[in-house]
Every structure is written in C-alpha cells, then in structure tokens.
TORKOL-4160 file (C-alpha; in steps of 0.2 Angstrom, whole numbers, padded with zeros to 4 digits, m for minus):
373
<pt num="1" X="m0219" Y="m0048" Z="0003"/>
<pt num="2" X="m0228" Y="m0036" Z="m0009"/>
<pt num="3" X="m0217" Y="m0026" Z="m0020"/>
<pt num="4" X="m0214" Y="m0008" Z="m0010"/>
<pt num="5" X="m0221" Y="0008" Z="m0023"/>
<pt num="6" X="m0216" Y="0024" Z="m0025"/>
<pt num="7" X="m0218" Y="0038" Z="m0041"/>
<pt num="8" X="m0206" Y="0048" Z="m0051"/>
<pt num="9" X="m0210" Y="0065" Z="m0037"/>
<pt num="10" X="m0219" Y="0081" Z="m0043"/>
<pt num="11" X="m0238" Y="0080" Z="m0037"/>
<pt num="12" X="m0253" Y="0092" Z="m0038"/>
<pt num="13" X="m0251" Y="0107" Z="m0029"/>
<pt num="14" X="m0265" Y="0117" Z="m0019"/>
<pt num="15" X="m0270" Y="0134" Z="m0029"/>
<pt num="16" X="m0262" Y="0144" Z="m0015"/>
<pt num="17" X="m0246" Y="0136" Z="m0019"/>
<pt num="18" X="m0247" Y="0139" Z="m0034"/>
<pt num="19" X="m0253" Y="0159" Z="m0033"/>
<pt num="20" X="m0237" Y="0159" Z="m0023"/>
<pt num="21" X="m0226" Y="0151" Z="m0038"/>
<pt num="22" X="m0232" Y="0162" Z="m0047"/>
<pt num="23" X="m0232" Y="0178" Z="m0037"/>
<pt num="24" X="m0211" Y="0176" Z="m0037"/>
<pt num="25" X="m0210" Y="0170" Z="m0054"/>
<pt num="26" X="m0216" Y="0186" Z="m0059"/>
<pt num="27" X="m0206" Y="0196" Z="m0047"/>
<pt num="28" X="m0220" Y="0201" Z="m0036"/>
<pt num="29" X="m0217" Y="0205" Z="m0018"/>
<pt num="30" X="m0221" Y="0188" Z="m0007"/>
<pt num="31" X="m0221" Y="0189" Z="0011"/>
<pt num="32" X="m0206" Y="0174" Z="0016"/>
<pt num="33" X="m0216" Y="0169" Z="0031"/>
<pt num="34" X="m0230" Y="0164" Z="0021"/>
<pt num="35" X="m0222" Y="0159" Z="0008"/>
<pt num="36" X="m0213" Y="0145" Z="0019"/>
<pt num="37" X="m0229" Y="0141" Z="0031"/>
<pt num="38" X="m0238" Y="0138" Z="0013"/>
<pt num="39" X="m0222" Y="0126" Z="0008"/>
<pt num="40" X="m0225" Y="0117" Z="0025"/>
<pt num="41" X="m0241" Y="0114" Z="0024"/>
<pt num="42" X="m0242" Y="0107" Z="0007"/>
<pt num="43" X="m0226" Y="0097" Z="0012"/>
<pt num="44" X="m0235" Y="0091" Z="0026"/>
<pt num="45" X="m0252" Y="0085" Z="0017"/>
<pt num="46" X="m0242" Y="0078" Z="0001"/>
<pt num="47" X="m0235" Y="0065" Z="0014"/>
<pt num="48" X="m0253" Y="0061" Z="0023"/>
<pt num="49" X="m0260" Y="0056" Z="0005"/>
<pt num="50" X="m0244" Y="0046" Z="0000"/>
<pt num="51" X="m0245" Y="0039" Z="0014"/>
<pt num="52" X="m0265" Y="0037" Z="0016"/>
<pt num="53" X="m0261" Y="0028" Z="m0003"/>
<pt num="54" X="m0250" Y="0016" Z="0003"/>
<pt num="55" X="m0236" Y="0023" Z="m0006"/>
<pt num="56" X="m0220" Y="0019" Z="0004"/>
<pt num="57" X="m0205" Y="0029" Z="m0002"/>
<pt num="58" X="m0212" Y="0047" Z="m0003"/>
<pt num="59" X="m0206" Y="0064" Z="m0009"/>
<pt num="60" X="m0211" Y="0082" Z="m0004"/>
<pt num="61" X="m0223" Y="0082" Z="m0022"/>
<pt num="62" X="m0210" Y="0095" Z="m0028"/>
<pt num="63" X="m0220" Y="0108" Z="m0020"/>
<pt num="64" X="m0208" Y="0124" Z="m0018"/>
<pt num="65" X="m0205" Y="0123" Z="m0036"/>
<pt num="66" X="m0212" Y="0130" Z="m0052"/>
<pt num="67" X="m0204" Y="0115" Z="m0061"/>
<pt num="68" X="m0193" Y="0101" Z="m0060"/>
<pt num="69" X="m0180" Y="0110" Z="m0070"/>
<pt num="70" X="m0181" Y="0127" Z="m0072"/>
<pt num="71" X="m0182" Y="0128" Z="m0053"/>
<pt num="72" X="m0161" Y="0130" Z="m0056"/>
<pt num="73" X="m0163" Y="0149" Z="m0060"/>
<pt num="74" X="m0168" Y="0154" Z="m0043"/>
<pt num="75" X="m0155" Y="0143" Z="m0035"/>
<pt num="76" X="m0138" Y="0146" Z="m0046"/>
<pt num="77" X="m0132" Y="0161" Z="m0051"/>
<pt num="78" X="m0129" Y="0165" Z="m0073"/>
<pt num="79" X="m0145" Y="0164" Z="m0080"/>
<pt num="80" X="m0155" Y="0177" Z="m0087"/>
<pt num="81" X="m0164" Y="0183" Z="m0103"/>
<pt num="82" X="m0175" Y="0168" Z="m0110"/>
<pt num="83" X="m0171" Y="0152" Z="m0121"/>
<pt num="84" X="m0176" Y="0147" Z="m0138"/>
<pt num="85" X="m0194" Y="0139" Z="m0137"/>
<pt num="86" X="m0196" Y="0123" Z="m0145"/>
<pt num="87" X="m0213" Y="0114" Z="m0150"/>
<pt num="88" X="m0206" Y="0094" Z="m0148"/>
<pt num="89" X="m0205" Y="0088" Z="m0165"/>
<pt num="90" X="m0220" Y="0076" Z="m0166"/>
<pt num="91" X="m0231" Y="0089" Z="m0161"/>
<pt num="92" X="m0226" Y="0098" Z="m0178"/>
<pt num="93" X="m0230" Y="0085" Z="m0188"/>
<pt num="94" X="m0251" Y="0089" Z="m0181"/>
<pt num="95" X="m0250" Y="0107" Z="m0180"/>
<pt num="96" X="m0270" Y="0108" Z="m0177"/>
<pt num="97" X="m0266" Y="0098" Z="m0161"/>
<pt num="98" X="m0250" Y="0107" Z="m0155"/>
<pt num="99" X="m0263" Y="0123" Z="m0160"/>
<pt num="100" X="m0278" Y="0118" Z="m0148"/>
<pt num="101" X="m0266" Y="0114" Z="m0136"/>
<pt num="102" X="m0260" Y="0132" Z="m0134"/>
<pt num="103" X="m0278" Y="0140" Z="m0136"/>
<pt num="104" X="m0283" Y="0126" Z="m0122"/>
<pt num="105" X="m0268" Y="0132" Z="m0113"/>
<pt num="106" X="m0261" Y="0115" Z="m0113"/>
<pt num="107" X="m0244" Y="0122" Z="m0115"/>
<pt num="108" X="m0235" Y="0128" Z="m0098"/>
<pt num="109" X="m0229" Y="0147" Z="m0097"/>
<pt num="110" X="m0215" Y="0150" Z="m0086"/>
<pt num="111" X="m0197" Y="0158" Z="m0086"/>
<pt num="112" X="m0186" Y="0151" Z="m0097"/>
<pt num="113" X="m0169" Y="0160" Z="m0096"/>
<pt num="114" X="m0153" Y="0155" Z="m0103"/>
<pt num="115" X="m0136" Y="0152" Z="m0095"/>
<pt num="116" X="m0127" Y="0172" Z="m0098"/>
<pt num="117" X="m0112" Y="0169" Z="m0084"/>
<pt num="118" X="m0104" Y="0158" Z="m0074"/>
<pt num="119" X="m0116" Y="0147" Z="m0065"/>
<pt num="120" X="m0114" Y="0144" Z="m0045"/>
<pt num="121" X="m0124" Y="0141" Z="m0031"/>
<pt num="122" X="m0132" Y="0153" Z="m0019"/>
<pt num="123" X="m0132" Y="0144" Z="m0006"/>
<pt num="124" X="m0142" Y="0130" Z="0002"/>
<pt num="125" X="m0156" Y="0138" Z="0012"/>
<pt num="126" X="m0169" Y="0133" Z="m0001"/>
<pt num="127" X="m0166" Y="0116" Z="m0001"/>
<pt num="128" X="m0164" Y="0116" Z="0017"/>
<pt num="129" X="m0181" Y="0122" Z="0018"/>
<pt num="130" X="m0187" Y="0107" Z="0008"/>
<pt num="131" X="m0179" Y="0095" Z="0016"/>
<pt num="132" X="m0183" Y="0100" Z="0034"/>
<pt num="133" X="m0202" Y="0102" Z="0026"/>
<pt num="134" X="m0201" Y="0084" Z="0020"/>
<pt num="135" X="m0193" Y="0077" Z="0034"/>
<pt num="136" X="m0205" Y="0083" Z="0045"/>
<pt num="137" X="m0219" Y="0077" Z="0037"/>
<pt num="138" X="m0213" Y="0060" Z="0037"/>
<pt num="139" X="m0210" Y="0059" Z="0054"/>
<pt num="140" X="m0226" Y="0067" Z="0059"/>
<pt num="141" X="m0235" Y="0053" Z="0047"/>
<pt num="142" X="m0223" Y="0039" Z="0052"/>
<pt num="143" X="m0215" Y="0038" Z="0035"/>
<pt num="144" X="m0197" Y="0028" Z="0035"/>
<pt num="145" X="m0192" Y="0032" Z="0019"/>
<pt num="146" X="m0192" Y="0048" Z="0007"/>
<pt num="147" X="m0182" Y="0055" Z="m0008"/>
<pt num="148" X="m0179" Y="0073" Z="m0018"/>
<pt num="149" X="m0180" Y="0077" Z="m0033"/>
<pt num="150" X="m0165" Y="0087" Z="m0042"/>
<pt num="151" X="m0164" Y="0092" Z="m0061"/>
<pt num="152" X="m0147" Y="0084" Z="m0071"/>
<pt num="153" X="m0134" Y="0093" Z="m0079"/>
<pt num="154" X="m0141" Y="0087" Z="m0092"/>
<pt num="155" X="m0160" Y="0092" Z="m0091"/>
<pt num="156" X="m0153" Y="0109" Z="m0086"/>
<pt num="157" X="m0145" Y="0110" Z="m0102"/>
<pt num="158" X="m0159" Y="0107" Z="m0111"/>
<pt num="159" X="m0172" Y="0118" Z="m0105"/>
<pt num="160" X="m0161" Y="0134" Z="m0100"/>
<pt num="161" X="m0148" Y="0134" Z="m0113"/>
<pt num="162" X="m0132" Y="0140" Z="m0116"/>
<pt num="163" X="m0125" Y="0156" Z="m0119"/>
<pt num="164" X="m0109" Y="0159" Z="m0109"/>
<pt num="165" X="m0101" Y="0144" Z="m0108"/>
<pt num="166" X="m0089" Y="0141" Z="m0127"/>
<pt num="167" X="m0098" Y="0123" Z="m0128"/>
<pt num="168" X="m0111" Y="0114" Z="m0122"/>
<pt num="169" X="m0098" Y="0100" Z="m0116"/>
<pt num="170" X="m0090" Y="0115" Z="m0106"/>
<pt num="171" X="m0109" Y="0120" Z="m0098"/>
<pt num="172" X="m0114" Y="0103" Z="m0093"/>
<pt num="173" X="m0098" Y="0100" Z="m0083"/>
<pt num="174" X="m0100" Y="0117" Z="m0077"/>
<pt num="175" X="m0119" Y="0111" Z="m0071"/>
<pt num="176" X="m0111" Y="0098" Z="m0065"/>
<pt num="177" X="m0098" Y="0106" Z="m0054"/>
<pt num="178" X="m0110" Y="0117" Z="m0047"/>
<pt num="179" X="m0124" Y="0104" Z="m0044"/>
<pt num="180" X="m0114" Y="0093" Z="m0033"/>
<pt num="181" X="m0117" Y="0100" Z="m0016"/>
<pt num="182" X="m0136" Y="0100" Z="m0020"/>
<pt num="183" X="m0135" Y="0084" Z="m0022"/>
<pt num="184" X="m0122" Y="0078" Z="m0009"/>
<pt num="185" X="m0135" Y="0089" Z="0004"/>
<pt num="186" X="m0151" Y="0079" Z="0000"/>
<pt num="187" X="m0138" Y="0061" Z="0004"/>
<pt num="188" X="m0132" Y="0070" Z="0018"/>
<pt num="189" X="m0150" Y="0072" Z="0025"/>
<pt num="190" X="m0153" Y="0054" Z="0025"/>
<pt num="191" X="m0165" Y="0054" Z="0007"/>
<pt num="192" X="m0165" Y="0046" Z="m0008"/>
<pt num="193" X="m0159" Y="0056" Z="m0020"/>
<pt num="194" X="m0168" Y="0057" Z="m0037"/>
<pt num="195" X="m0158" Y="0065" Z="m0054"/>
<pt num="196" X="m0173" Y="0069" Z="m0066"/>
<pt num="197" X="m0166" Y="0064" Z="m0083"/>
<pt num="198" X="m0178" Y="0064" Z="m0097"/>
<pt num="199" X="m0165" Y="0074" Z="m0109"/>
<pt num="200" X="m0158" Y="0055" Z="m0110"/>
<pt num="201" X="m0176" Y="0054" Z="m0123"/>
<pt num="202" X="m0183" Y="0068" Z="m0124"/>
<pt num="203" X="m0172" Y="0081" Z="m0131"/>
<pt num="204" X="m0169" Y="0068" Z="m0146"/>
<pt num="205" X="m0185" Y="0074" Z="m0154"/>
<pt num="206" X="m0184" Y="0094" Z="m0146"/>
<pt num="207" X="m0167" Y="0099" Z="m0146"/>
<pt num="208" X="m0157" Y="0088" Z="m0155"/>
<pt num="209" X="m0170" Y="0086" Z="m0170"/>
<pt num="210" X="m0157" Y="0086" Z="m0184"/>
<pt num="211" X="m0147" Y="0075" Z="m0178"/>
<pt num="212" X="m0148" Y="0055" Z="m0182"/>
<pt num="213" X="m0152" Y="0041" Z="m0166"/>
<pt num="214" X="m0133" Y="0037" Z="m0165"/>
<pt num="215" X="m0125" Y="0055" Z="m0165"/>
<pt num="216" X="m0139" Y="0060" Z="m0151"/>
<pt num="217" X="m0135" Y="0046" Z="m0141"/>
<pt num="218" X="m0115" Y="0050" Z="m0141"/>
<pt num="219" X="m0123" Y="0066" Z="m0134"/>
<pt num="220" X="m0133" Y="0058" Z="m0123"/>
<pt num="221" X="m0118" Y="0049" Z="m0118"/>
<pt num="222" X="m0109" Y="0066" Z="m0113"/>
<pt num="223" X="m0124" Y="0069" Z="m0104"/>
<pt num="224" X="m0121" Y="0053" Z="m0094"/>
<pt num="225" X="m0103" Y="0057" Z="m0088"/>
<pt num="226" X="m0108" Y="0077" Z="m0082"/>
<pt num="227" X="m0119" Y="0065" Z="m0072"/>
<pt num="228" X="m0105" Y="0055" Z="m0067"/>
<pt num="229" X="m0095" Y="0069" Z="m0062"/>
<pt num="230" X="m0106" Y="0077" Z="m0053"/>
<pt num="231" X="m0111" Y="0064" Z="m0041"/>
<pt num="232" X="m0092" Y="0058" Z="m0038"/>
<pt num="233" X="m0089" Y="0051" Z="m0020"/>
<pt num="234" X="m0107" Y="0048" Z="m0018"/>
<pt num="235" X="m0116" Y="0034" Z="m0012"/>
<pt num="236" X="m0125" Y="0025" Z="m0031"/>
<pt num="237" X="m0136" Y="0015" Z="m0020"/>
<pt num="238" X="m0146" Y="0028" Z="m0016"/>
<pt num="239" X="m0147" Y="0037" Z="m0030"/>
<pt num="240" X="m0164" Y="0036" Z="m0043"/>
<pt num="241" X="m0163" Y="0041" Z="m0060"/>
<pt num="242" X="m0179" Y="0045" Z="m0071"/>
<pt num="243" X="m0179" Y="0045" Z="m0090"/>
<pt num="244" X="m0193" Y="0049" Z="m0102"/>
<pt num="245" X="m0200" Y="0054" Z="m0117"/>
<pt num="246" X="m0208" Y="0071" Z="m0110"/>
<pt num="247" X="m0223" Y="0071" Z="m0098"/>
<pt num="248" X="m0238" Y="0077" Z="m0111"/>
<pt num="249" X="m0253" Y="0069" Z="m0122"/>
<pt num="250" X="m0247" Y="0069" Z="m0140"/>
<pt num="251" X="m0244" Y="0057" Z="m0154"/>
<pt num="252" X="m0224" Y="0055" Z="m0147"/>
<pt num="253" X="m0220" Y="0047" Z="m0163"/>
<pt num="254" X="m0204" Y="0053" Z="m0164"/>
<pt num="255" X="m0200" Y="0048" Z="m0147"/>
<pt num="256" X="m0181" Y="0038" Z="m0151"/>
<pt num="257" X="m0184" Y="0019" Z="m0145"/>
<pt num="258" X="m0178" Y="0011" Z="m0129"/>
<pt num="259" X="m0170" Y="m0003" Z="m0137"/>
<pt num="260" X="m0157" Y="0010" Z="m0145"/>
<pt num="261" X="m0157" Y="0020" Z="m0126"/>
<pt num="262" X="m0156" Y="0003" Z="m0118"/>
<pt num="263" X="m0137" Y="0003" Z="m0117"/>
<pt num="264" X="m0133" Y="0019" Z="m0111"/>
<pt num="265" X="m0146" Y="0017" Z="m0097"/>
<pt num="266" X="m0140" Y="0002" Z="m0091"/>
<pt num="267" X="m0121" Y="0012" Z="m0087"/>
<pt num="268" X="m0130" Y="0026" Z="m0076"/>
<pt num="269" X="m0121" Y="0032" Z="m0060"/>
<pt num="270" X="m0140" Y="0027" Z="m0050"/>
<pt num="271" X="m0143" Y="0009" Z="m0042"/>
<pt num="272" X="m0163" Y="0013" Z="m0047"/>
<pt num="273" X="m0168" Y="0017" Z="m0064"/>
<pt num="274" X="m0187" Y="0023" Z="m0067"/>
<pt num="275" X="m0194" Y="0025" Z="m0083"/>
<pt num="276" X="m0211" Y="0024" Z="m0094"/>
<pt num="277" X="m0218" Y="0009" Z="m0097"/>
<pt num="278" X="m0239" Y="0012" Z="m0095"/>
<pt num="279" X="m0243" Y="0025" Z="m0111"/>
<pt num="280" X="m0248" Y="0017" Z="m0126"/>
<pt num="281" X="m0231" Y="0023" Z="m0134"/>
<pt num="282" X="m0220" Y="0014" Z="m0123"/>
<pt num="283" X="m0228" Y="m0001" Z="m0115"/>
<pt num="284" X="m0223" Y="m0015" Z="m0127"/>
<pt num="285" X="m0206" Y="m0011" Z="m0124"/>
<pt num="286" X="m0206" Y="m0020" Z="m0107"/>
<pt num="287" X="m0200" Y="m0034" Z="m0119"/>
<pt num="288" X="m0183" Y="m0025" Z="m0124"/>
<pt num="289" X="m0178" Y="m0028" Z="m0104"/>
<pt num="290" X="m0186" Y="m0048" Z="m0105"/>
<pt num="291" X="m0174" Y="m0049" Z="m0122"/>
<pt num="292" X="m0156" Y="m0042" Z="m0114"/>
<pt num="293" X="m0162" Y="m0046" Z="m0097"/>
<pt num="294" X="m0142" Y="m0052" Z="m0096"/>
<pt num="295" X="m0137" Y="m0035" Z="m0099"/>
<pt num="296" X="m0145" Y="m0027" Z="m0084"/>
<pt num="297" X="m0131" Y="m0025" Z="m0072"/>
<pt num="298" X="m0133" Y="m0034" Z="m0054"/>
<pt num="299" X="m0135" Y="m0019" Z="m0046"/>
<pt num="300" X="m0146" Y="m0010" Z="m0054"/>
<pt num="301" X="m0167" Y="m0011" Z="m0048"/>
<pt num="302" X="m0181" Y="m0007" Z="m0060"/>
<pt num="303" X="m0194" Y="0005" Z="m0055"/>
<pt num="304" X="m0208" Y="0004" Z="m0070"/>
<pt num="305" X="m0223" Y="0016" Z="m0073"/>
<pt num="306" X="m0239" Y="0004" Z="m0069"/>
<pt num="307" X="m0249" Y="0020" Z="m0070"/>
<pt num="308" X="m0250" Y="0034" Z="m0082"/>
<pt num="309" X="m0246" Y="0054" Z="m0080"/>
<pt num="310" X="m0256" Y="0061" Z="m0093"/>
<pt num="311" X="m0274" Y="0054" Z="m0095"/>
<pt num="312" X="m0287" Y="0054" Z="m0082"/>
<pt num="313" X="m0292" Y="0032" Z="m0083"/>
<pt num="314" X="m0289" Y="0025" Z="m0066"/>
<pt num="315" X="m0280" Y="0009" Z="m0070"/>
<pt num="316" X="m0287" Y="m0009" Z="m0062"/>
<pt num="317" X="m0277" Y="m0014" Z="m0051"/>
<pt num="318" X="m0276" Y="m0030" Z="m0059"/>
<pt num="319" X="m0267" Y="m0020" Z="m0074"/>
<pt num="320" X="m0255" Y="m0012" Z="m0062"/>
<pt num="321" X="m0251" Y="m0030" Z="m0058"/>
<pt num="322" X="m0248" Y="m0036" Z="m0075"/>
<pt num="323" X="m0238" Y="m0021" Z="m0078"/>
<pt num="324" X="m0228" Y="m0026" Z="m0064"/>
<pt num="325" X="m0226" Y="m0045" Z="m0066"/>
<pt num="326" X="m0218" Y="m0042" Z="m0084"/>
<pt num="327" X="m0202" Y="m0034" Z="m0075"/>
<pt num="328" X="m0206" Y="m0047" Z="m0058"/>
<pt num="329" X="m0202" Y="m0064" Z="m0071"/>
<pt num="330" X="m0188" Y="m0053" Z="m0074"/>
<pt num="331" X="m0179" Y="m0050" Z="m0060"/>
<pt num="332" X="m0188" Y="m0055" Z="m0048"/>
<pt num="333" X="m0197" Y="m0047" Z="m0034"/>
<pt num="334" X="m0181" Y="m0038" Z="m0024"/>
<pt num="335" X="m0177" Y="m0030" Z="m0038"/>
<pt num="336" X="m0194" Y="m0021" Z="m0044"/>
<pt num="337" X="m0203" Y="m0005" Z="m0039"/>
<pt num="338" X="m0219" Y="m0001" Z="m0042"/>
<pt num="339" X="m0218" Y="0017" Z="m0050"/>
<pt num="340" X="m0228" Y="0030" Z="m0062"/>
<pt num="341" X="m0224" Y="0037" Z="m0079"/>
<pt num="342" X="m0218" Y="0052" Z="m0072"/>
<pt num="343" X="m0223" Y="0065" Z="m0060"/>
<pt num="344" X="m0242" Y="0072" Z="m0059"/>
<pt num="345" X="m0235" Y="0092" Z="m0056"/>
<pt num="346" X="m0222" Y="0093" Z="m0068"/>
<pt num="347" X="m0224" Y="0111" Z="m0070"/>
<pt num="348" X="m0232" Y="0122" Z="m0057"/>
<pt num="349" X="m0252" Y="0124" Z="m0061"/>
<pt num="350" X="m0252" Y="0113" Z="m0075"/>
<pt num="351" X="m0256" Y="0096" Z="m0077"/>
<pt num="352" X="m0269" Y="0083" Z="m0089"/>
<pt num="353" X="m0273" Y="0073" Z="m0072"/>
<pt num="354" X="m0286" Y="0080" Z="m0060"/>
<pt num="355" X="m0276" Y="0082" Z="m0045"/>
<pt num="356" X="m0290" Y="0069" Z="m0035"/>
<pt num="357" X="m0287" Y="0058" Z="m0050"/>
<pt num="358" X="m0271" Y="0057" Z="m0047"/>
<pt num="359" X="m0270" Y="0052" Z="m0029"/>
<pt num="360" X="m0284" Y="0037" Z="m0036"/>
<pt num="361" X="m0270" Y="0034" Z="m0047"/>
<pt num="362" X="m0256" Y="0033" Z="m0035"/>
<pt num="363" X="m0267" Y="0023" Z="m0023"/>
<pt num="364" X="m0273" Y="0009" Z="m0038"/>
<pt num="365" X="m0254" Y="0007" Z="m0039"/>
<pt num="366" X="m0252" Y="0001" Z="m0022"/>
<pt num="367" X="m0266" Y="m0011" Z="m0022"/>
<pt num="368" X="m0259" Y="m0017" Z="m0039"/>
<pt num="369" X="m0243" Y="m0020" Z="m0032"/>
<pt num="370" X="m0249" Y="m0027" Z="m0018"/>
<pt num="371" X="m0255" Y="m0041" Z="m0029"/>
<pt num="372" X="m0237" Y="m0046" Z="m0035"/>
<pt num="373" X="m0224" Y="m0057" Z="m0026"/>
C-alpha cells in the first residue's frame, strides 16, 4: 500500500481572500455575509485541488486567517498595542539580503500586538465557521479524512509577546488554559487536530538570540509542557505537531540542530510529528533519526517534508521518493507520511511559491509517495 500524504496546512489563497484579510485587519467595514461566502468558497476549492492531487488527509488551506499565529488576536481577548520586531538572526549576519528582501517586499506586514490583559476566548463561532467550511468540502469531494490547524502556546508566545502576565512561564500557561477548548472543538468535530510549533527551532535564532542551545532548549522544554497542559484529556492519536526552523529563503545558518531538538521532540503530547527535512539546511539530517532510530517512541509516526515551501523547483517524484525511503527503512511503511516543509500560505498574501507551483508541488508529492511501500 503506497504511503498516505498530507502537508503541514496553510495554502495559497485567492486575491479576494486575501483583500478580505486585509480589509478586517485594518479595521475596515466587511460585509460578514461575504466575508463567510468568500471563506466557503476557498474552503471548498482548497479541498477539490488536495484532493484532485491526491492528497489524502486535507485541511481548509488556513484560509479565514491572516496567519497561522497571529490569527489568536481576533479570537482571544488581551492583546493590543504591537510587539518588538525581530529580523531572525542569520538574516543579520547578510544585511544586503535581509535589505532586498524588504524593498522586494519579501517580509510579511501584519498586526502584531502584544498580550496587555488577561487572555480568554471569545467564543467559538469562528472556528465553528471553519470547521463547518471544511467539513463540507470534504464531503462534497468525498474526502474521509481532514485536520486544522491551531497555533501553540508556545508560538503564541513568540510572535505576540508578553506584556501583562509577571513571566513568560505565567503567559504560556495562561495560553494554554485559554487554548484548550479550541482545541478540544476541532477533536470534537471529528478532525485531526494539528499544534503549529516551530518556536520548538525557530525562536532559538529570533527570540532567544542570547541564550546558548542548552538554556533555550530548557525553555523550549517549558514550552512543551504549556502544550501538555493544554491538550490534557485529549485524545494524542490524533493530534500533529509541526516544528521548523521558520518558513523563508535565507542562509538559516543559525538555525540550532536537530540532533540537539531530537530529544525534546521525541516527548511531544502528539502521536504525528512533522518536520523539515527537503531544504538544503536540513535534509542531511534525516540521518539523526537512522542513528537514534531506538529513541523514537512506539507510538509516534514521522511525517517528513519530501517537498520544499520556499523555492519554486518542482521536485521529481523520484526525489520525493528517496526522501521518503530514508524514514521508510526506518520505520517502516505504517509509520511514515508523506509531508511538506511547511505550509505554502503561512501569512496571508505572501509567499516564495507561485500558488500553481504549489499545487505541482503537492501533487509531485503524491506520485512520489506513491512510489514507496
């Protein structure tokens, strides 16, 4: 049986969704009728592509939201104001790159505001929308299976930051608290439910610069149990986690190893664990899994990026299989999903991959995988 493919969630969105986006992110009147007809839509033909490219567990594309993070502000009460703006470190060290990036407008703008009172939700509705939207779509397409996407405490933390709470220890569980229906809802629902994680690597070389690898992974570790909290009597088997090194063309040469995140990943509150694996950065490191393969839990199934997120090269699907093989003479064929790098719509209007491109992309990582078992 050919392994099953899936992808880490956000996918291009149409123009009109993204004028939408936009228009509420800047505090403009939107009509709500339109506004959730438009949602519908693009809910609707996200799912007729994934499943046109054989993609078998599917997600709405992220579509009602401006990014997979900061989407929180509209949702939860306490933030306001904006957070500190941090260039990731290897971008500093090739300033003229970080610079033609913002004149190319290769840097995302979009509201940013810190935590300034006590964070709870606002209710459910929007969610609700999404998940109706996205069951919908499946059914309409024949679709069996489906997951959504919800930010971390963790990733919260990182991008709108703290200025209420008296530590950041106090925030994340605060996150956490206030995150556990949102997730609870999307289980409830009958989805997967995927926690986007990348503050597991990425905030070592943007927030948590001046610290060394083993004082941010005790951090990191902090991180993990807000997790742990938040998903308390919920079922792990279907729950995904995605970790990465930050969804952007750039040298990442500061990006902290997998060998040293290895361990902490391998103690996650989620049965699948997707990561990067098909960037020039991070592919070798396929290996650290081959070395401590004895180290992976029983439980846990692999769900590698066979295709990468930020450059336009279709991979062969003979590539995606190689990619593949490497975690298949592993663990074998039950326990591997074909995956991608991370998502192709990580913020709302902006991404390296034509959005045709991408659906090329997603669709190569089917026939690839379709070459495996």
């Amino acid at each position: 049986m050919p392994l099953l493919a899936t992808h880490v969630g956000s996918l291009p969105r149409p123009q009109d969704v993204v004028d939408f986006l936009f228009a509420r992110e800047r505090g403009e009147p939107v009509d709500a009728a339109a506004f959730d007809a438009c949602m519908a839509a693009a809910v609707m033909e996200n799912v007729r592509r994934q499943k046109e490219a054989g993609i078998d567990i599917v997600s709405d594309g992220e579509a009602s939201k401006i990014s997979y993070a900061t989407y929180v502000k509209d949702r939860y009460t306490g933030f306001g104001g904006d957070s500190p703006r941090n260039a990731p470190a290897d971008l500093k060290l090739f300033p003229t790159f970080l610079d033609r990036l913002a004149k190319e407008g290769g840097t995302p703008k979009y509201a940013r505001p810190q935590c300034v009172g006590p964070v709870a939700s606002k209710g459910q509705g929007e969610l609700g929308k999404d998940i109706a939207n996205l069951k919908a779509a499946m059914a309409a397409h024949g679709v069996d299976r489906g997951f959504m996407n919800a930010a971390s405490p963790g990733v919260i933390s990182l991008f709108l930051q703290n200025a209420h709470y008296a530590t950041r220890e106090e925030y994340l569980f605060a996150l956490a608290d206030a995150m556990h229906e949102e997730y609870r809802t999307i289980l409830d629902a009958g989805l997967d439910l995927q926690l986007d994680c990348p503050d597991l690597a990425l905030s070592r070389h943007m927030l948590f610069t001046q610290l060394t690898d083993a004082e941010f992974l005790a951090v990191a570790a902090t991180h993990v149990e807000a997790m742990r909290h938040a998903l308390q009597g919920l079922p792990q088997d279907r729950i995904r986690l995605h970790i990465c090194w930050g969804n952007y063309e750039g040298p990442h040469v500061c990006d902290i190893d997998m060998a040293k995140v290895f361990p902490l990943l391998m103690t996650v509150p989620a049965r699948y664990i997707l990561f990067e694996t098909a960037n020039p950065r991070h592919g070798h490191e396929w290996t650290v899994f081959r070395d401590r393969a004895s180290e992976i839990p029983d439980d846990k199934v692999l769900i590698p990026g066979a295709v990468d997120t930020t450059t336009n090269f279709v991979e062969h699907p003979d590539l995606v299989a190689q990619r593949l093989e490497r975690f298949t003479s592993i663990l074998g064929t039950e326990r591997v999903i074909a995956g991608s790098d991370c998502g192709f719509g990580t913020f709302a209007g902006f991404g390296a991959v034509d959005p045709e491109i991408a659906w090329a992309k997603l669709a190569t990582l089917k026939e690839g995988a379709r070459k495996v078992g």
